[in-house]
N, C-alpha and C positions, 0 to 999 in steps of 0.2 A: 504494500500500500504506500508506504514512504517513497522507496523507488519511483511509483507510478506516479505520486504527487510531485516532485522534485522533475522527472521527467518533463511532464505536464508543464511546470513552471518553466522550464527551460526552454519548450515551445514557445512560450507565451511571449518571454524574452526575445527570442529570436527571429521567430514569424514576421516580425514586424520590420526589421532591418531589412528582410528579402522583398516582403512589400512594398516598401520604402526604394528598391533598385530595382524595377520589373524588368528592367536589359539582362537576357540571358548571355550567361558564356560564349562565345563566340563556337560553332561548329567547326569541322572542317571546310564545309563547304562556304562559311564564312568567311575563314580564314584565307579559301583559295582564292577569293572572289578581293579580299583585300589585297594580297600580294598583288592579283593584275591592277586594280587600282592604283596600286601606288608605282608599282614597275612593270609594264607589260612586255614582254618578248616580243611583239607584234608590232610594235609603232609606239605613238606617244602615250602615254599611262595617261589615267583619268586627270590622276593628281597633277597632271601638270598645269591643269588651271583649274581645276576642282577642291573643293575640301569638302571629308565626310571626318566624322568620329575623330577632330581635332589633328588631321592630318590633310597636306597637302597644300595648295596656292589655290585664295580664295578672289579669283580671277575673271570665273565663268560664274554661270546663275549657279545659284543653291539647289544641291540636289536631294534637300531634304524631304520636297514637298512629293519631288517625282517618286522618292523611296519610299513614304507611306503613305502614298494613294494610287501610283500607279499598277496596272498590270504587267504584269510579264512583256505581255505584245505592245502596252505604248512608252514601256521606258525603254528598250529594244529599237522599236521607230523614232521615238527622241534620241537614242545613243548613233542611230543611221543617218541621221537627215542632215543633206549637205549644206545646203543655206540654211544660215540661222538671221535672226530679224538684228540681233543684238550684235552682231559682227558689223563693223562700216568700215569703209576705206577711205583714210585719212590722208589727203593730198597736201605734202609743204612745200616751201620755196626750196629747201634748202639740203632736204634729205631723200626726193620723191616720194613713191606712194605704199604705204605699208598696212595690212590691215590689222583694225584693232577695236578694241573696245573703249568707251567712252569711260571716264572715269568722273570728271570736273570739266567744267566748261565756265569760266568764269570773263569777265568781260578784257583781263586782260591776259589770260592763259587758259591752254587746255590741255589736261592730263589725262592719258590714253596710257591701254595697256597693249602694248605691242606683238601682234600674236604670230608676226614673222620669224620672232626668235624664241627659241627654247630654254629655258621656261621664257613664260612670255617677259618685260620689262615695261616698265611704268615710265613713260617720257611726258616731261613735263616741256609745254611749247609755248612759245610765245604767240599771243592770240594772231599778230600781223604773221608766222610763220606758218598759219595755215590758210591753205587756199581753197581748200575744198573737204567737207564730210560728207560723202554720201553711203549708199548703199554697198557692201561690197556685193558682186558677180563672182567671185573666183573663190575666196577663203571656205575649203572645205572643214566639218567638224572633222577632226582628225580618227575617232571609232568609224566613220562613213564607208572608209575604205580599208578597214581591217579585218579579215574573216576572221571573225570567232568561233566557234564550235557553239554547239549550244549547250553544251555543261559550259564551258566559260561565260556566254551571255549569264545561264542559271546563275554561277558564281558568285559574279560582275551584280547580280539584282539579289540574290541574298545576300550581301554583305550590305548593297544601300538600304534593303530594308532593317536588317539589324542595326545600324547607323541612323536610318532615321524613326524608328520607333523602337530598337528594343526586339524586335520579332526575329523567332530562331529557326521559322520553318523551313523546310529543305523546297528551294526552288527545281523542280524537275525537269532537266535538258528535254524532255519532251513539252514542256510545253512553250517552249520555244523553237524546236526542231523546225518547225514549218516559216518559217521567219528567215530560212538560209537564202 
């Protein structure tokens, strides 16, 4: 009885710290799915202008929202799609035309992240040094043209979804397979 009681207390104790962290362990499959993120043998890693689960260059949009709301099939078509809205091509006098992402725009400067170079870099410009922002045509997302498998797509979406909620379910290369 003492044992049981004692036990009990120590549940009671404890339960509540696990509750308090609902982020399970990280899987294997989380695990694999972070290593590409952060280094991919195939091209540019996520993390090269991404940040999930306090790693990476926080450069591109937040892939927090895509990780726990998306599906399998539309974080896969966001990881695919060659033109993005958020990419422009910034024309100067002085450097030509490099594309990038807006950062600050202010009346006498504007700070872009340079998505020419790896990782990207943050150039800060003098507002008369630029002559033109518009749309970029050409800047591919760099996952657009990398065949993954669909266990690494799977990987690649269990680890955003355990980075952005916490969730430890095994994403199944089938249900991406059709996506190749």
């Amino acid at each position: 009885m003492r044992k049981t009681l004692f036990a009990g207390l120590a549940c009671a104790l404890v339960l509540p710290m696990f509750a308090a962290d609902e982020k399970k362990l990280p899987t294997e499959q989380i695990q694999r799915g972070h290593d590409l993120f952060l280094k991919s043998p195939k091209g540019t890693a996520c993390a090269t202008c991404h940040q999930m689960a306090g790693e990476g260059t926080a450069v591109g949009p937040d892939l927090k929202t895509m990780g726990s709301m998306g599906t399998p099939h539309v974080i896969v078509s966001t990881m695919r799609m060659t033109m993005t809205t958020y990419v422009q091509s910034f024309q100067t006098t002085t450097n030509g035309t490099f594309p990038g992402m807006l950062k600050d725009k202010q009346p006498d400067f504007v700070e872009a992240w340079d998505l020419s170079q790896k990782p990207p870099v943050l150039r800060k410009l003098a507002a008369s040094e630029v002559k033109a922002i518009e749309r970029d045509q050409t800047w591919k997302h760099p996952p657009a043209s990398v065949d993954y498998t669909p266990q690494e797509l799977a990987d690649l979406i269990g680890f955003l979804r355990w980075a952005a909620t916490g969730a430890a379910t095994e994403v199944k290369a089938s249900e991406v397979a059709d996506m190749q």
